[in-house]
KOLGUNU-711669 format. One line per field, with one value per atom (N, C-alpha, C): residue number from 0; residue in three letters; atom name; x, y, z. Coordinates in nm, 3 decimals. Layout:
BEGIN
seq (NUM	...)
type (ala	...)
atom (CA	...)
c1 (X	...)
c2 (Y	...)
c3 (Z	...)
This chain:
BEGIN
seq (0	0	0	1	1	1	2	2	2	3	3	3	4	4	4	5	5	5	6	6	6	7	7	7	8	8	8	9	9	9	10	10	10	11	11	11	12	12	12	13	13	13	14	14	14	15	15	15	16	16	16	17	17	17	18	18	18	19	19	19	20	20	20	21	21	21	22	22	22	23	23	23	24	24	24	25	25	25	26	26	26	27	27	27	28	28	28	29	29	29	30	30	30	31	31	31	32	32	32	33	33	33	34	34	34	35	35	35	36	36	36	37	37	37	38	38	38	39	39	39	40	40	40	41	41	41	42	42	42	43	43	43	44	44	44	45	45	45	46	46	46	47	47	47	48	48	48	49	49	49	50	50	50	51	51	51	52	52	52	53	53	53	54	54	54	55	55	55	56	56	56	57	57	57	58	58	58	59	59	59	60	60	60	61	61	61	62	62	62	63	63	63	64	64	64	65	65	65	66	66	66	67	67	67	68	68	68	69	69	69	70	70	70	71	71	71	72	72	72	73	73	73	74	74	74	75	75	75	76	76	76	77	77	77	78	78	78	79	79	79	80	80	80	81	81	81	82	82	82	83	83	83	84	84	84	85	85	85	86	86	86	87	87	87	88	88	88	89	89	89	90	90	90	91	91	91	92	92	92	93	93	93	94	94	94	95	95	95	96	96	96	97	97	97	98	98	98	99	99	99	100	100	100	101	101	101	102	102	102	103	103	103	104	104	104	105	105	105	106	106	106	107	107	107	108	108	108	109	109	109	110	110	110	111	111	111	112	112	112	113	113	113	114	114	114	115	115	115	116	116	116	117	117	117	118	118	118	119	119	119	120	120	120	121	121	121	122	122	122	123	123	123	124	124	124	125	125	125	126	126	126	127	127	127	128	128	128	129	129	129	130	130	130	131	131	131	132	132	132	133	133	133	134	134	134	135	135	135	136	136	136	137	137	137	138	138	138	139	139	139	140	140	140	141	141	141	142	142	142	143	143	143	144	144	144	145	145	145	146	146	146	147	147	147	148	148	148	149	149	149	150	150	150	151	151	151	152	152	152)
type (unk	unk	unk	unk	unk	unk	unk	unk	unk	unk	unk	unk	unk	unk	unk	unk	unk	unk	unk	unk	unk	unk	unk	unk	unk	unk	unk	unk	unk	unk	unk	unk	unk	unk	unk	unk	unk	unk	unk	unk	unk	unk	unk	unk	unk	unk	unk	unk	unk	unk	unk	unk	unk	unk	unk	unk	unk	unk	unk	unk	unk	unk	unk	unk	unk	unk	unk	unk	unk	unk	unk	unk	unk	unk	unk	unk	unk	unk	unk	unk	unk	unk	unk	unk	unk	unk	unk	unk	unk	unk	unk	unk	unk	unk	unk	unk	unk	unk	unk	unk	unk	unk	unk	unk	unk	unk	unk	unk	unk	unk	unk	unk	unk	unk	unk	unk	unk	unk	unk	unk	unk	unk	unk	unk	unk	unk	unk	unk	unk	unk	unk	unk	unk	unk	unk	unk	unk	unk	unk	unk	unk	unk	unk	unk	unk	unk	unk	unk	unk	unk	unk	unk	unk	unk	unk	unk	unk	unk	unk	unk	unk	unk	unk	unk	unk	unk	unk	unk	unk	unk	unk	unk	unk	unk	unk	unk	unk	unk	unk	unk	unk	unk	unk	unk	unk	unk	unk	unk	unk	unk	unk	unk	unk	unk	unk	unk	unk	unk	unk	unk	unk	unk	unk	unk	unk	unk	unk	unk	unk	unk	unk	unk	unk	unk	unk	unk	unk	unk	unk	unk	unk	unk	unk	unk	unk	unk	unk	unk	unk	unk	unk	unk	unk	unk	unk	unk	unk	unk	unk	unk	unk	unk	unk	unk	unk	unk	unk	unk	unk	unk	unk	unk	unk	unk	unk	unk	unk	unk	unk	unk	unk	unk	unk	unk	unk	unk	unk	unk	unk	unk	unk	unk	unk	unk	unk	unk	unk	unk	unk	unk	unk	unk	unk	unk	unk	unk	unk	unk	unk	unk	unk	unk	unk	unk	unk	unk	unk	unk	unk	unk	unk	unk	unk	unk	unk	unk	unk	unk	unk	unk	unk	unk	unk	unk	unk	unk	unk	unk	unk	unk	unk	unk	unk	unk	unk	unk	unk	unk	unk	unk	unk	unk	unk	unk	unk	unk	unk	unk	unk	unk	unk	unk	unk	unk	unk	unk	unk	unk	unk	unk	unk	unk	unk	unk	unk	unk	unk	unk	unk	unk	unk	unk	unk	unk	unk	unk	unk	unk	unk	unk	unk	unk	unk	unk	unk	unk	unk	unk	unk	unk	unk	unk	unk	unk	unk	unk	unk	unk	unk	unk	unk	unk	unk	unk	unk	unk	unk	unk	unk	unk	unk	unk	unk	unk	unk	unk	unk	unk	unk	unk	unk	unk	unk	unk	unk	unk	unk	unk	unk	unk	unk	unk	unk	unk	unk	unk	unk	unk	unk	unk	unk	unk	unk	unk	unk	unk	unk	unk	unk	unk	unk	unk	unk	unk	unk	unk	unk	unk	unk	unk	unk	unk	unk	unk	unk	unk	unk	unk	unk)
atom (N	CA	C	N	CA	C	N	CA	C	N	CA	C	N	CA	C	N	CA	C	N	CA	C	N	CA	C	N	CA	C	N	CA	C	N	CA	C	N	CA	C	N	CA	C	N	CA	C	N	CA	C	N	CA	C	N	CA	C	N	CA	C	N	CA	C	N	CA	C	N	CA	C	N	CA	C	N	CA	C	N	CA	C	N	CA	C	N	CA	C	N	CA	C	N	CA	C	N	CA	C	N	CA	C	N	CA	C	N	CA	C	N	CA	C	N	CA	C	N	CA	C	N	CA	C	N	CA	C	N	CA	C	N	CA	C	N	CA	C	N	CA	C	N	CA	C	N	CA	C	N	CA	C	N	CA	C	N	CA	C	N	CA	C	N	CA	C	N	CA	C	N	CA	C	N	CA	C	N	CA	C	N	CA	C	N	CA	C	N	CA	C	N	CA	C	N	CA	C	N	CA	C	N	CA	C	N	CA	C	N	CA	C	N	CA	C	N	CA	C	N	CA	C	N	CA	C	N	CA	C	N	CA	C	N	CA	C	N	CA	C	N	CA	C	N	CA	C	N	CA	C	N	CA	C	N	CA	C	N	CA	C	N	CA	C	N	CA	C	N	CA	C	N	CA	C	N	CA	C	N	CA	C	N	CA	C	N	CA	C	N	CA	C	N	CA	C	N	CA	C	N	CA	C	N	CA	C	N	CA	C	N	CA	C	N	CA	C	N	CA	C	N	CA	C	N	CA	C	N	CA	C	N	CA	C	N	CA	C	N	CA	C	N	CA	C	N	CA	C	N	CA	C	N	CA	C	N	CA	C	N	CA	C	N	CA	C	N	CA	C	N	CA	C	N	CA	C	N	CA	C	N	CA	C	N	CA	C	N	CA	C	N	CA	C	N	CA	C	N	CA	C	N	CA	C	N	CA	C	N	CA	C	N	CA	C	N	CA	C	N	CA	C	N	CA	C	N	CA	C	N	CA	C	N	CA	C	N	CA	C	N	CA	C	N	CA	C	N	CA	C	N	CA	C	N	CA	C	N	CA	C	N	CA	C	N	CA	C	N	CA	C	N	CA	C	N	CA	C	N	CA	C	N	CA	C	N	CA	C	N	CA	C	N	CA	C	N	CA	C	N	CA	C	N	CA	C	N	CA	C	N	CA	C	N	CA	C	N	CA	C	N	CA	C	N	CA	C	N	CA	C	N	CA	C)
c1 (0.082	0.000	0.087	0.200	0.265	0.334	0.345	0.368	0.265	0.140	0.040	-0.040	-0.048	-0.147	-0.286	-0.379	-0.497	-0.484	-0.593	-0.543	-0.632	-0.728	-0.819	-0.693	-0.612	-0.511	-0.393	-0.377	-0.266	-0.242	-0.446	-0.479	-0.466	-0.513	-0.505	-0.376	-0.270	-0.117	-0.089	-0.105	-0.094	-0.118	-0.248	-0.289	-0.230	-0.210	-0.129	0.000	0.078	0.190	0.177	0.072	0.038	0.019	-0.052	-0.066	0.044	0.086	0.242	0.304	0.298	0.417	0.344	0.209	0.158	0.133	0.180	0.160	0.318	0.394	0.576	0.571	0.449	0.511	0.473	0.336	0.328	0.148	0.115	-0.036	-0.112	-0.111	-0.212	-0.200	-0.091	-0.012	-0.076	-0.045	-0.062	-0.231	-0.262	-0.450	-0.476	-0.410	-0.501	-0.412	-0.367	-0.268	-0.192	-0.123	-0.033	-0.169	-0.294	-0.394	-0.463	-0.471	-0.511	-0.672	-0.691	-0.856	-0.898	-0.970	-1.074	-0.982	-0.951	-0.947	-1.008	-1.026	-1.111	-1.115	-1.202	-1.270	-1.200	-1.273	-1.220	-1.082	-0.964	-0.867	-0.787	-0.888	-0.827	-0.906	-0.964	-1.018	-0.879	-0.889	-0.797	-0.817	-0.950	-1.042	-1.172	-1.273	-1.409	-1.402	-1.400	-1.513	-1.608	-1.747	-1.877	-1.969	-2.011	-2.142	-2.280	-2.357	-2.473	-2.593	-2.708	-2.819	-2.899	-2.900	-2.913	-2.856	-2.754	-2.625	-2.525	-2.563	-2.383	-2.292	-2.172	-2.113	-1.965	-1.884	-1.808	-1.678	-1.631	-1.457	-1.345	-1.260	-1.112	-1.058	-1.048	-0.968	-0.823	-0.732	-0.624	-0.663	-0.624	-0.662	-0.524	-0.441	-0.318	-0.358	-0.403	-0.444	-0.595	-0.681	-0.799	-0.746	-0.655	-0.572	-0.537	-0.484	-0.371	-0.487	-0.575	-0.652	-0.792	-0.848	-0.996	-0.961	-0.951	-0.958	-0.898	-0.781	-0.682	-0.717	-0.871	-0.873	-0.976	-1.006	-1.074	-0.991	-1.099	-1.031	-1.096	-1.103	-1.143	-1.255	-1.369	-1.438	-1.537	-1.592	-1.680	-1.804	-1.909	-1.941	-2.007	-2.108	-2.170	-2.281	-2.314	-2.414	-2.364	-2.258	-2.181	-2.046	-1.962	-1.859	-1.906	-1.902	-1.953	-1.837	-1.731	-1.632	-1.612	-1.731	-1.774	-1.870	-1.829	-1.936	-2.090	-2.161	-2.290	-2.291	-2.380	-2.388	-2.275	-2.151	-2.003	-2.020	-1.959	-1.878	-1.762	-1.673	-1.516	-1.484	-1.401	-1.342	-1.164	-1.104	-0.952	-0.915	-0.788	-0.688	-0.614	-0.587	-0.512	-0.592	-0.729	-0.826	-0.787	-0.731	-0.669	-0.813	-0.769	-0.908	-0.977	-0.940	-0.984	-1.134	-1.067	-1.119	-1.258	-1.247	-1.325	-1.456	-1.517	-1.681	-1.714	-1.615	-1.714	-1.714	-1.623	-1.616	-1.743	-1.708	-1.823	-1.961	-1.994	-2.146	-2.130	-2.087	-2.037	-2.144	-2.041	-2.102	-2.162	-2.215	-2.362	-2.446	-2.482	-2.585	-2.642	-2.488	-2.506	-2.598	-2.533	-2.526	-2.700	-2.721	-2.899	-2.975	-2.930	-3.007	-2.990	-2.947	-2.897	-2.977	-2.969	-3.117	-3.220	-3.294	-3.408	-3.403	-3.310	-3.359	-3.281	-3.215	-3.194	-3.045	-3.083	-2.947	-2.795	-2.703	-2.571	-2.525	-2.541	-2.502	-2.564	-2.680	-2.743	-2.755	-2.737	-2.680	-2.551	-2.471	-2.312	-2.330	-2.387	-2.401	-2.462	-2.546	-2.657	-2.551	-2.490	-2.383	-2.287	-2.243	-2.114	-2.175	-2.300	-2.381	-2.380	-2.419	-2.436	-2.290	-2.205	-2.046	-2.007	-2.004	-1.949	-2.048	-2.166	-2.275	-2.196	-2.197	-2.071	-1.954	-1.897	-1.724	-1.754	-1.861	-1.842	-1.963	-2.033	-2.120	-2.091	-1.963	-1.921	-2.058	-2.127	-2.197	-2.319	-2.339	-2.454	-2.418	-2.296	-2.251	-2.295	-2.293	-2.335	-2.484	-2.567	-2.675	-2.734	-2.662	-2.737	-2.632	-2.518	-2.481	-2.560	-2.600	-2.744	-2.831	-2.896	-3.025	-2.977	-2.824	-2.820	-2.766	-2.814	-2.776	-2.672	-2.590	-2.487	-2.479	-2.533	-2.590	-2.537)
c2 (-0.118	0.000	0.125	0.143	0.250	0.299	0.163	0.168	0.217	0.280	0.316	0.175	0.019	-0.035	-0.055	-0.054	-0.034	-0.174	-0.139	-0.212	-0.367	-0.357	-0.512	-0.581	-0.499	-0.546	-0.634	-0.543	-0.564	-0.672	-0.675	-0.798	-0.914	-0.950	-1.072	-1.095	-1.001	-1.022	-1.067	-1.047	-1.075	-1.232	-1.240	-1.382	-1.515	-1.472	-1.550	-1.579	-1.464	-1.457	-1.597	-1.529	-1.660	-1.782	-1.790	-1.931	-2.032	-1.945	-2.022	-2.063	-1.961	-1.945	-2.076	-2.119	-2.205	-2.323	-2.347	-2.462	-2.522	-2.442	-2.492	-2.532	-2.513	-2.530	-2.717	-2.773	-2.868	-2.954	-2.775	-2.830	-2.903	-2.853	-2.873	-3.010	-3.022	-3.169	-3.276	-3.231	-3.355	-3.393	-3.271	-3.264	-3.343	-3.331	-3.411	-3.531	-3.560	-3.699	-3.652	-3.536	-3.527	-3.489	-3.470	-3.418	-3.543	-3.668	-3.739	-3.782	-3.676	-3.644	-3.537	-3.487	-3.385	-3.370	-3.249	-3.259	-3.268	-3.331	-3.389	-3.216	-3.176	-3.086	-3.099	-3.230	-3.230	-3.289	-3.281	-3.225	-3.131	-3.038	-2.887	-2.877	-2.957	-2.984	-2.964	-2.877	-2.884	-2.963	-2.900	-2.936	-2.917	-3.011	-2.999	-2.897	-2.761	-2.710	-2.717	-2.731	-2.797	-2.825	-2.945	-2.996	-2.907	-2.837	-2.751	-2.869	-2.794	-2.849	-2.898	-2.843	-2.849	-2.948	-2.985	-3.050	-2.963	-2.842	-2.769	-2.834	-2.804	-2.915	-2.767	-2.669	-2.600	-2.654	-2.588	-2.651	-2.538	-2.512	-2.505	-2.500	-2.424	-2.520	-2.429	-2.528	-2.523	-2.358	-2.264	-2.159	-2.137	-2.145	-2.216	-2.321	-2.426	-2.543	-2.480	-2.400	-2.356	-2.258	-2.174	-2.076	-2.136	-2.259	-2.311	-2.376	-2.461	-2.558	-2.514	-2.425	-2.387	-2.253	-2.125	-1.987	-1.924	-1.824	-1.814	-1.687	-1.607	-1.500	-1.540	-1.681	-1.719	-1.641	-1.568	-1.522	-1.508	-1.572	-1.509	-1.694	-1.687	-1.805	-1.823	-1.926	-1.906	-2.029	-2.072	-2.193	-2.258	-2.328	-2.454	-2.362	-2.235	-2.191	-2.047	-2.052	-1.946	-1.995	-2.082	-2.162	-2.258	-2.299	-2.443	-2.545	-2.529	-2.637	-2.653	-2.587	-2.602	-2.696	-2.805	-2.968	-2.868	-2.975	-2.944	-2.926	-2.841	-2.849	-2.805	-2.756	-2.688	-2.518	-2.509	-2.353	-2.368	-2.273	-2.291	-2.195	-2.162	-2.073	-2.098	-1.968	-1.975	-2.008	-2.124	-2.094	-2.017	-1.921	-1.822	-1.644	-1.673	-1.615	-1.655	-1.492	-1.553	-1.588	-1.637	-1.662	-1.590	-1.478	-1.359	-1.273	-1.351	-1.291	-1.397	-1.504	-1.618	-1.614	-1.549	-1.590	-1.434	-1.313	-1.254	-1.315	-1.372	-1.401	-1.595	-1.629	-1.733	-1.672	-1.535	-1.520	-1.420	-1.391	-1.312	-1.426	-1.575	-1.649	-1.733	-1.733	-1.841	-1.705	-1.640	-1.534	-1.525	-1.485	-1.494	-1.607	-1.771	-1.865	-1.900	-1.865	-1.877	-1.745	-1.659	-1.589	-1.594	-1.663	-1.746	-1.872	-1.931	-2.045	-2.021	-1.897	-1.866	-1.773	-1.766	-1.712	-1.555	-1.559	-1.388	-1.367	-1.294	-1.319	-1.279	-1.316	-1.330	-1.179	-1.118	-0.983	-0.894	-0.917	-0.892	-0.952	-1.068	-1.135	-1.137	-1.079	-1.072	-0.899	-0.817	-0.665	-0.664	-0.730	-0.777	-0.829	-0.917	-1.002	-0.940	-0.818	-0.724	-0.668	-0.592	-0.496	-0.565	-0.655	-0.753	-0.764	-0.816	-0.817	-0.684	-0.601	-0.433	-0.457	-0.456	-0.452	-0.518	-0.622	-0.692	-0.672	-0.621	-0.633	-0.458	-0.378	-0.287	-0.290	-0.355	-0.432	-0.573	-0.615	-0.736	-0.827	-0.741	-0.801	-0.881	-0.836	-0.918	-1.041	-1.046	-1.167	-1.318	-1.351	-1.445	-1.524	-1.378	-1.384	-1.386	-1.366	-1.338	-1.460	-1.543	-1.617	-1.733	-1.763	-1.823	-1.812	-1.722	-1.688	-1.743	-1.758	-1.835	-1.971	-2.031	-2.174	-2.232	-2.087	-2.199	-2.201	-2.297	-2.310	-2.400)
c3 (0.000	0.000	0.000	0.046	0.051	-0.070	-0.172	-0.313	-0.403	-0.331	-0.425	-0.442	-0.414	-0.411	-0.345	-0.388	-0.331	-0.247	-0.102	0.005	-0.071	-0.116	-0.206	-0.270	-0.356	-0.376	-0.343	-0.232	-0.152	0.004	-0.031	0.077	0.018	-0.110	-0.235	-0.231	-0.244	-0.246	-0.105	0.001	0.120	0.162	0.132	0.152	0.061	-0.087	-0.166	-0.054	-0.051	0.040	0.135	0.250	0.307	0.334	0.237	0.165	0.150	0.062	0.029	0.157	0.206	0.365	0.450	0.426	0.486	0.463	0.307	0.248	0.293	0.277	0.316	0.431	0.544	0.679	0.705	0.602	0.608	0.650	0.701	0.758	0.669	0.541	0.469	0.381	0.386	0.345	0.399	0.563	0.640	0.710	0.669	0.661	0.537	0.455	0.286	0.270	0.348	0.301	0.133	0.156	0.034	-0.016	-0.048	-0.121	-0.198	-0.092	-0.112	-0.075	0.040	0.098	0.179	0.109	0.192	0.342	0.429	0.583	0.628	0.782	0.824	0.937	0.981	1.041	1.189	1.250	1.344	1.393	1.291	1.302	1.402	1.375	1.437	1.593	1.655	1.733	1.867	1.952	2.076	2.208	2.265	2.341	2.364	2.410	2.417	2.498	2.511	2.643	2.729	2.630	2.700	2.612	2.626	2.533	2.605	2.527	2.550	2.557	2.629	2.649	2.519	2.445	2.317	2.160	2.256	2.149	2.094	2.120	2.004	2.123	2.071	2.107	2.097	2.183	2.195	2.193	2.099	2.098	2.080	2.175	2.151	2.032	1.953	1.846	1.810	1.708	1.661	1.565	1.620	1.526	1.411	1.395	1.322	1.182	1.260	1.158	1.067	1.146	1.089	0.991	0.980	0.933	0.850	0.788	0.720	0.661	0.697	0.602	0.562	0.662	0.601	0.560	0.596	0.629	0.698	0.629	0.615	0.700	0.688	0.766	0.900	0.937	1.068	1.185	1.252	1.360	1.495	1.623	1.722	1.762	1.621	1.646	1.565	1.564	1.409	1.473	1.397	1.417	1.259	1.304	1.198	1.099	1.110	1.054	0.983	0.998	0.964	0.836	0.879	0.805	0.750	0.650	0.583	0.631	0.711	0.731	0.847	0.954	1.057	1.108	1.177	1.140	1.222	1.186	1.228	1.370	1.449	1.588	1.669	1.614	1.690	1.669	1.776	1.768	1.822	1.707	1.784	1.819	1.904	1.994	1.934	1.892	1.900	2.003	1.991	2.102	2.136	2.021	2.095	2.200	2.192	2.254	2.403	2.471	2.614	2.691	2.806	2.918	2.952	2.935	2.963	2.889	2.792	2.662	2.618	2.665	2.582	2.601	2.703	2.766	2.666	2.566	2.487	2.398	2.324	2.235	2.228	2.305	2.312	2.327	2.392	2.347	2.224	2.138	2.030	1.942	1.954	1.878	1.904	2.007	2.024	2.011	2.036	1.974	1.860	1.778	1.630	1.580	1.628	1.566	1.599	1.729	1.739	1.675	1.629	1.541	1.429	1.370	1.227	1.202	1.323	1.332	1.308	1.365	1.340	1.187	1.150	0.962	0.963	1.092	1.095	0.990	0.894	0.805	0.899	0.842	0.906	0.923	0.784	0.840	0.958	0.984	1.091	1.231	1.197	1.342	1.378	1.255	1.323	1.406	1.310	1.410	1.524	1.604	1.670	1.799	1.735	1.836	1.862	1.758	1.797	1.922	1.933	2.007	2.122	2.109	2.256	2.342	2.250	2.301	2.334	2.302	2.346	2.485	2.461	2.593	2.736	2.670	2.804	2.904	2.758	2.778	2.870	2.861	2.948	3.046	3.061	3.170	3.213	3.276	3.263	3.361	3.472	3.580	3.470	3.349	3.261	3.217	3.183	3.105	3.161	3.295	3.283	3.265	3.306	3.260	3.125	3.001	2.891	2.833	2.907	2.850	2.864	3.010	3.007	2.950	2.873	2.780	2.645	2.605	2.486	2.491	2.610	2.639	2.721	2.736	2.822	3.001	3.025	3.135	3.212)
């Protein structure tokens, strides 16, 4: 960008960059058997957190390996109604999301992901879920209450 490339540009150049830098390190190799099959999802799986009342099913995951084999710009946490390479019924949480940090970012996206259930389009349940998360992170005394209202109990 400082060369005069427009930043659309210069993000496409970036991520190529990436890519490469990520295909050399080996992840994606050893996810496809040499590119012999599909990766398997739960792969990138770290640790269960907590199975919900409901069945989603919260995971830890390898944010590195999710980086390298699905989505190169996954960041923070995603789940099953949002990512198509997100198995059915999961939400993942980065590992590199300190402890600190994880109970917004887990109702960020169980919010989203139940107003996505009910038909609410994504762009609107991702702003919806931003609103809610700011709500938090400076009313921390709500959080465990409205994390309860989206299931996790």
């Amino acid at each position: 960008m400082v060369k005069g490339v427009s930043y659309e540009k210069a993000l496409v150049e970036a991520d190529r960059v990436e890519r490469k830098e990520r295909r050399r390190v080996g992840d994606v190799a050893r996810a496809t058997r040499h590119g012999q099959q599909l990766p398997d999802a739960h792969s990138v799986h770290e640790r269960l957190w907590k199975r919900l009342e409901n069945g989603v099913h919260v995971w830890i995951v390898n944010r590195r390996l999710v980086r390298s084999i699905f989505d190169i710009d996954f960041t923070a946490g995603g789940h099953d109604r949002l990512y198509e390479f997100v198995p059915e019924g999961e939400v993942w949480i980065d590992d590199a999301i300190t402890e600190k940090e994880r109970a917004f970012v887990l109702l960020h996206e169980l919010h989203e992901r139940n107003q996505m259930e009910i038909d609410v389009p994504s762009s609107q349940a991702h702003a919806e879920s931003s609103r809610l998360e700011f709500r938090c992170r400076h009313h921390p005394d709500e959080l465990h209450d409205i994390l309860s209202s989206e299931g996790w109990a």
